[in-house]
C-alpha positions in Angstrom: 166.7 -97.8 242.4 168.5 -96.0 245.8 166.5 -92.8 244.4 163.0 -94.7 243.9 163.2 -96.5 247.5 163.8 -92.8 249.2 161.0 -91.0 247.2 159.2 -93.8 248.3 159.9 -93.3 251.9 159.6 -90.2 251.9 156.2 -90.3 250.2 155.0 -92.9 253.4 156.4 -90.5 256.1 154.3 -87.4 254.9 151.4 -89.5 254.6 151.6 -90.8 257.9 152.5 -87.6 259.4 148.7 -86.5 259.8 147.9 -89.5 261.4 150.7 -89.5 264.1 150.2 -85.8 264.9 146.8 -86.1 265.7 147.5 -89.0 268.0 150.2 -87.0 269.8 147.8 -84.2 270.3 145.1 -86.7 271.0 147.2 -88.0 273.7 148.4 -84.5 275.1 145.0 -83.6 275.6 143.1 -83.3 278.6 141.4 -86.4 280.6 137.9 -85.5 281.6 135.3 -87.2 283.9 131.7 -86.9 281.9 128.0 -87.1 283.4 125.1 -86.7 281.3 122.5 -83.7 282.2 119.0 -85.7 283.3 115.5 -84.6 282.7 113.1 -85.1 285.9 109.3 -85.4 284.2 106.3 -83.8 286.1 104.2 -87.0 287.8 100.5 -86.6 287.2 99.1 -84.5 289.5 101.6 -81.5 289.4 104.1 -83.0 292.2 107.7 -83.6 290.3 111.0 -85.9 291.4 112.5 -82.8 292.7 114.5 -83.3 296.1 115.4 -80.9 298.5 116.7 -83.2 301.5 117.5 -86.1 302.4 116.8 -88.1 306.4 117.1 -91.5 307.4 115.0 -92.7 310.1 112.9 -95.6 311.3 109.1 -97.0 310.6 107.1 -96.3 313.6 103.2 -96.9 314.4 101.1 -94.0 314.4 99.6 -95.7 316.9 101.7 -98.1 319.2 100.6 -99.0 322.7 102.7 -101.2 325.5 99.5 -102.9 327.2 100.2 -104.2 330.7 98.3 -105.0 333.6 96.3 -103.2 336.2 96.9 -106.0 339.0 99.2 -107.5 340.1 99.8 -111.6 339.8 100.3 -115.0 338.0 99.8 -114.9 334.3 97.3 -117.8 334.0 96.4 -117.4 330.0 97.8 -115.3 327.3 95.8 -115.5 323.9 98.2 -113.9 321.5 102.0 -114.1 319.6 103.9 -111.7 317.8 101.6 -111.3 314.3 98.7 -111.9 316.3 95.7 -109.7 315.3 93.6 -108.5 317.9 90.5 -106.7 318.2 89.3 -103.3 320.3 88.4 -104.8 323.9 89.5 -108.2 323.3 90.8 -110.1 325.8 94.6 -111.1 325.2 95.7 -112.2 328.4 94.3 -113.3 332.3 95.7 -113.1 335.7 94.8 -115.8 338.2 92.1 -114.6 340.4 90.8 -118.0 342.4 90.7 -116.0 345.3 89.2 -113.1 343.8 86.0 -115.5 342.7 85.8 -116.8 346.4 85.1 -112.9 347.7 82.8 -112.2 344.8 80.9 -115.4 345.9 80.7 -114.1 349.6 80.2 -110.7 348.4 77.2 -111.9 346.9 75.8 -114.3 350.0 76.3 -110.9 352.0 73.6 -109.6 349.5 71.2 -112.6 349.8 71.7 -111.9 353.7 71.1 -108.7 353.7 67.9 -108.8 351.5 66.8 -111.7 353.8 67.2 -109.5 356.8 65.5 -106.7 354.9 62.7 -108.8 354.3 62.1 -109.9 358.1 62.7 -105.8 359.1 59.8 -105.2 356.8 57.7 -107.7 358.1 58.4 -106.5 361.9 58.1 -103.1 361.1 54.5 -103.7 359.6 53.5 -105.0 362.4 54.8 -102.4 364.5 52.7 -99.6 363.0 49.5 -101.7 362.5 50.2 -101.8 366.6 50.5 -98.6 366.6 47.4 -98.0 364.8 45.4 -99.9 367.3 47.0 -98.3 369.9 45.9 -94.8 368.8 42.4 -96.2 368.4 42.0 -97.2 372.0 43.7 -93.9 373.1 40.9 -91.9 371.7 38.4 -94.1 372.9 40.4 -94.0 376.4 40.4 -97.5 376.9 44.5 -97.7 376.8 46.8 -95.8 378.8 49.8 -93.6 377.4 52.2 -95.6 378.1 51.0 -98.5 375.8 50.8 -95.9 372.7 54.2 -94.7 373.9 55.7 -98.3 373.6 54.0 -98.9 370.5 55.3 -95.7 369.0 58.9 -96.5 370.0 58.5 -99.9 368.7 57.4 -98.7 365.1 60.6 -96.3 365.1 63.0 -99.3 366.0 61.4 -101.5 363.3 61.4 -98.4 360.6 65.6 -97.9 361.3 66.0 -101.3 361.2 64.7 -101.1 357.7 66.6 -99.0 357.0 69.8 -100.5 358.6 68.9 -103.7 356.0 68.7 -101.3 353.3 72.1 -99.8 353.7 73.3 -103.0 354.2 71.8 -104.4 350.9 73.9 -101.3 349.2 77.3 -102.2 351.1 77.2 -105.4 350.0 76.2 -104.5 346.6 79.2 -102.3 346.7 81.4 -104.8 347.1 79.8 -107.1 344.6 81.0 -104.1 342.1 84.3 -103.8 343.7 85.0 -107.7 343.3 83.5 -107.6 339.3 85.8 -104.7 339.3 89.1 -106.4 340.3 88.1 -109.6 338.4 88.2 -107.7 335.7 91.4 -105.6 336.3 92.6 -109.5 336.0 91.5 -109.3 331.9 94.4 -107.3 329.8 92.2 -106.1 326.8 93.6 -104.9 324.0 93.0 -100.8 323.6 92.4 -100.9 319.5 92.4 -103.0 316.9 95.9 -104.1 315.6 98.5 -106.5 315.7 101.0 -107.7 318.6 104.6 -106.9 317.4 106.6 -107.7 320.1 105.6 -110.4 323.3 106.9 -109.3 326.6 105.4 -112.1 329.2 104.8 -115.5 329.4 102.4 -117.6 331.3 103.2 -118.4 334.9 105.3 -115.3 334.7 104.5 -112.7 338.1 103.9 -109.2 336.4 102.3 -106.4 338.3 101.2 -102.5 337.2 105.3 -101.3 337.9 107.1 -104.6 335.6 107.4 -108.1 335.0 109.7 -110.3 337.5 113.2 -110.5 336.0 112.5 -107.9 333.5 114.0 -104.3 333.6 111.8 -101.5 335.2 111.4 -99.6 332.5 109.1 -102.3 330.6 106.8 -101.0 332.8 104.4 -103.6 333.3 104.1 -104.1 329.7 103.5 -107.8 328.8 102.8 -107.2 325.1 102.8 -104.2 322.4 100.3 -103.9 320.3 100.8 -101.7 316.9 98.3 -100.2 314.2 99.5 -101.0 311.1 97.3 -99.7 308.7 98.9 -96.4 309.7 102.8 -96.4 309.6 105.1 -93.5 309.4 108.4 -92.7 309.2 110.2 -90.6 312.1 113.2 -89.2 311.3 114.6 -86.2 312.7 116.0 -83.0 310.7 118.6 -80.7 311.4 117.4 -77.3 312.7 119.2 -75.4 309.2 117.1 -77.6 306.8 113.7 -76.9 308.6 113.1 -74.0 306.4 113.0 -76.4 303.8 110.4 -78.3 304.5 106.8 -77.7 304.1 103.3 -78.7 305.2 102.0 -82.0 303.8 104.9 -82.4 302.2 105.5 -85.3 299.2 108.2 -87.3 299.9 109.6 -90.6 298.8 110.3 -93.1 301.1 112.6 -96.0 300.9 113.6 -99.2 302.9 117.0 -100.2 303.6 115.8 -103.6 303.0 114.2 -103.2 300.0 116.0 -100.3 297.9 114.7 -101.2 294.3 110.9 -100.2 296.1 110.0 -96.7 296.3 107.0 -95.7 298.6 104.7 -91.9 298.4 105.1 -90.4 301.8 103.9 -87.1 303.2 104.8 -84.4 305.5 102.2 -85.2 308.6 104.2 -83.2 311.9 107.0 -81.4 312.7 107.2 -81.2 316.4 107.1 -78.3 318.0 110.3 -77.9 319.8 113.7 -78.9 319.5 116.4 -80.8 320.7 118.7 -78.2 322.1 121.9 -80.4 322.7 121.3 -81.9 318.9 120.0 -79.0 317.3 117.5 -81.4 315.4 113.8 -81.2 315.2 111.8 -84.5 315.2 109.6 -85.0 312.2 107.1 -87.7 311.0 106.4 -88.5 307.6 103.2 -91.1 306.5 103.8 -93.9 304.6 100.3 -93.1 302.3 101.2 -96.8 300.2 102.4 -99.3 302.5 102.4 -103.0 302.1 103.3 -106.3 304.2 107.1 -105.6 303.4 107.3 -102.6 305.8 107.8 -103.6 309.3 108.0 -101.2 312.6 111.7 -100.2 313.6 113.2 -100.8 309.7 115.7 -98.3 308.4 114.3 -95.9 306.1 115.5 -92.9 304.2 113.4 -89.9 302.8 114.1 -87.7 300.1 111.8 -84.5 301.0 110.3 -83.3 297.5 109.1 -79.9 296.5 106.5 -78.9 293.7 107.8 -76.0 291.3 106.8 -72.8 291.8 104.9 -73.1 288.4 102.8 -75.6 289.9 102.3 -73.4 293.1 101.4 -69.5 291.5 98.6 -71.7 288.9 97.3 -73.6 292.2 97.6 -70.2 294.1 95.9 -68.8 291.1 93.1 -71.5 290.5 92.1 -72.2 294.0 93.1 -74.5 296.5 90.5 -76.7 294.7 91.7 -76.6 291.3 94.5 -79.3 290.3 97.5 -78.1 289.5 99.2 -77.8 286.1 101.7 -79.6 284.5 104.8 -78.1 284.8 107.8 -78.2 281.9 110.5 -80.8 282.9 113.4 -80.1 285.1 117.0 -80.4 283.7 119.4 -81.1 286.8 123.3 -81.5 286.3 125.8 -82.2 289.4 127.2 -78.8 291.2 130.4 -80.7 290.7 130.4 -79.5 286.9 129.4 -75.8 287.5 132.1 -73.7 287.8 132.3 -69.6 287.9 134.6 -67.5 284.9 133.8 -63.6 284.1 130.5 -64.1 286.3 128.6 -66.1 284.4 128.1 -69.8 285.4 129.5 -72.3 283.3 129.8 -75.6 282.1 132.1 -77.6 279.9 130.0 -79.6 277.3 131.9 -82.9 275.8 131.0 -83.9 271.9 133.2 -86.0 269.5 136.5 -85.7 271.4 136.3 -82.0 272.0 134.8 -79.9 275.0 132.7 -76.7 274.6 132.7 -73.7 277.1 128.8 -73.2 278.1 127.4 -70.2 279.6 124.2 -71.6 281.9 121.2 -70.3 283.7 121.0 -72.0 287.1 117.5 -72.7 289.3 117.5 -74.2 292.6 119.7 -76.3 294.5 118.7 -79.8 294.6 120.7 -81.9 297.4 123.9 -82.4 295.5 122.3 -81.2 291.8 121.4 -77.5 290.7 118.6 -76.8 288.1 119.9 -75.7 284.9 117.3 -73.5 283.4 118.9 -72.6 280.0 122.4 -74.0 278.3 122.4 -77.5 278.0 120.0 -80.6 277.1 119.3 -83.6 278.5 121.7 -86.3 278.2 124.4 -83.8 277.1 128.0 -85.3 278.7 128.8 -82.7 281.0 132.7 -82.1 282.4 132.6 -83.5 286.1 135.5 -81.0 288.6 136.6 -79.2 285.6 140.2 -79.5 285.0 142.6 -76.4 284.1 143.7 -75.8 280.8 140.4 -76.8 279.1 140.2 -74.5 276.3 137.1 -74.1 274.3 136.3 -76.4 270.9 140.0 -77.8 272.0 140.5 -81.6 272.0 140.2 -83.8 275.6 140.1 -87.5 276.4 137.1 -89.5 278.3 138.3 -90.9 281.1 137.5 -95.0 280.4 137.4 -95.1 276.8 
C-alpha cells in the first residue's frame, strides 16, 4: 500500500508540474500598459478628424460695439437689458434735454422773426424803387431836381441791404434751428447694428458724458451698454509663434466649450493677425464658429483642435480644380508616440495578443498632437505596448496591467 500511495503522488506532482510552471513564468513575465491603434474615417466632404494643434481661447463677437453717448447729462430713459434685441438706429437710451427744447423753440421764433422782418424789408424796398422809378421819370422830363433822384436812389439801396440783412438773418436762425435738432439728437443713443445687449453699463438718473459714467472707471469710456452680433461668433485664441507654420488659410477646426464638452462645433480658420506679440511670442488668431447655437455665449472658454486635410485630399483637389470636391481619402490609423520606440533604425512597436507581445516594424506619417500616423504595421484596435518596458523579447510571454 506505502508503494501505491507514492506512485500515486508522484503521478499528481508531474501532472501538476505543467500547470505550476507556466504560472511561475506567467508571473515572471513582464507587466505592460496596452492602447489600442484607432482608425480616424474621412468626413464627407474630404476634411478628416486629423489634429495638428490644440488652443484655448474665448468666444468673442465678430462684431462687438461699447455704444455711449455723444453729450453729456442725466440718463432720462433707457429702453433695453442684457438679452435685449435691438435694431440698426434704434433708440436704446435718452438724455434729458428740457433745456435743449426751450432753445430749439426760440431758435425757431428767431426764424418766424426774421421771416417777418424779411417780409416788411420787401415791402419797403418795393416801394423804394417804384420811387425811384417815378423819380427818374420826372428827371427826364426836368420837372424834379437831382437831389430828389439822388435820395430816392439811396433810399432803394438801403431797402435792397436790408433785404438782404433779413435774408441772412432767416439763414442764421435757420442754422441754429439745425444745430438745436442736432444736439437733441446727440441726446438719442442709437444702437449702430442690429444685435443684442450683452452687458448694461448705466442706469437711469445716472450722469454719463462722452469721457465715462460718474462712479465708473475711465476706461468704460462713456459706454452705457455693449451691444454684440451674434449671428457671427468666433473664437480668439492666440498661438505660439513655432506652431504658426502649422496652420493654414480657412482652416477646419473643431471647437469646443468648456461648458459643454460632450458638444463639438465646425470652426474655421478666418485671421491670423498680422504681427506679433514680441514679449509673448504668440500671434493672435480667430477662428468662426460656422454652427453656433443659443448655448454659446461671448467670453466662454473654448478650446480648438486645428485640423488638416491629407495630402491625398489636397494633390486630387490641386489636380481637379479648386472647384472640384475633393476625394475621399483611405482612413488614418493613429497610435500614441508613447508606444513607438527606435531599435536597428526602424520604428517599432510592441503588439500584445493572447498573453504574448510581438516586435513590429512600422511605417510612421505625421505627427498628430500627442499621436503619429502609422502608415503600414499594425490594425486598428490592435493593443499596442504603452513606454515599452526592457526586456520585452519577441513572441515572449507579458502581463496586462489590470487584468
Amino acid at each position: 500500500m506505502l508503494w501505491l500511495g507514492l506512485v500515486l503522488l508522484v503521478a499528481s506532482l508531474a501532472a501538476l508540474y505543467p500547470r505550476a510552471r507556466a504560472y511561475l513564468a506567467e508571473r515572471r513575465a513582464p507587466e505592460v500598459d496596452v492602447t489600442r491603434a484607432t482608425q480616424v474615417l474621412t468626413r464627407p466632404g474630404g476634411s478628416t478628424d486629423l489634429p495638428v494643434l490644440v488652443a484655448t481661447g474665448y468666444v468673442v463677437a465678430r462684431r462687438s460695439s461699447e455704444v455711449g453717448v455723444k453729450s453729456g447729462g442725466r440718463l432720462a430713459r433707457l429702453q433695453f437689458e442684457e438679452g435685449t434685441r435691438v435694431r440698426k438706429g434704434e433708440i436704446i437710451a435718452q438724455i434729458e434735454h428740457a433745456e435743449i427744447d426751450a432753445q430749439l423753440e426760440a431758435a425757431r421764433r428767431q426764424v418766424a422773426e426774421a421771416e417777418a422782418q424779411l417780409v416788411q424789408a420787401q415791402a419797403t424796398r418795393d416801394e423804394d424803387l417804384r420811387t425811384l422809378e417815378r423819380q427818374r421819370a420826372l428827371a427826364k422830363d426836368g420837372i424834379t431836381t437831382d437831389a430828389a433822384l439822388t435820395a430816392a436812389q439811396a433810399a432803394a439801396a438801403v431797402s435792397a441791404a436790408r433785404v438782404n440783412s433779413a435774408e441772412a438773418a432767416i439763414a442764421s436762425a435757420r442754422a441754429r434751428v439745425r444745430v438745436t435738432d442736432e444736439a437733441i439728437e446727440n441726446a438719442n443713443v442709437r444702437a449702430p447694428f442690429d444685435g443684442v445687449v450683452i452687458k448694461k453699463r448705466a442706469e437711469v438718473g445716472e450722469t454719463v458724458s462722452p469721457f465715462g459714467v460718474a462712479g465708473q472707471a475711465a476706461r468704460e469710456g462713456g459706454a452705457i451698454a455693449t451691444i454684440a452680433d451674434l449671428s457671427e461668433l468666433e473664437v480668439q485664441t492666440e498661438v505660439s509663434e513655432n506652431s504658426v507654420a502649422k496652420l493654414t488659410p480657412a482652416m477646419a477646426a473643431e471647437v469646443k466649450l468648456q461648458a459643454y464638452q460632450d458638444r463639438v462645433y465646425k470652426g474655421r480658420l478666418r485671421q491670423i493677425f498680422p504681427s506679433a506679440d514680441r514679449a509673448k511670442s504668440i500671434v493672435e488668431v480667430r477662428v468662426s464658429i460656422l454652427d453656433a447655437d443659443h448655448l454659446v455665449k461671448p467670453e466662454m472658454t473654448t478650446s480648438v483642435t486645428f485640423q488638416e486635410r491629407r495630402a491625398a485630399e489636397k494633390q486630387t483637389a490641386a489636380a481637379s480644380g479648386a472647384a472640384a470636391a475633393p476625394s475621399v481619402a483611405p482612413p488614418v490609423i493613429l497610435v500614441p508616440k508613447r508606444t513607438v520606440t527606435a531599435q536597428g533604425g526602424q520604428s517599432i512597436v510592441w503588439v500584445v495578443n493572447n498573453g504574448t507581445v510581438a516586435r513590429r516594424a512600422v511605417t510612421l506619417g505625421a505627427d498628430r498632437l500627442d499621436q503619429v500616423e502609422v502608415k503600414s504595421g499594425v490594425v486598428p484596435g490592435e493593443m499596442v505596448v504603452v513606454n515599452p518596458p526592457a526586456g520585452l523579447t519577441d513572441r515572449g510571454p507579458v502581463r496586462v496591467k489590470g487584468t
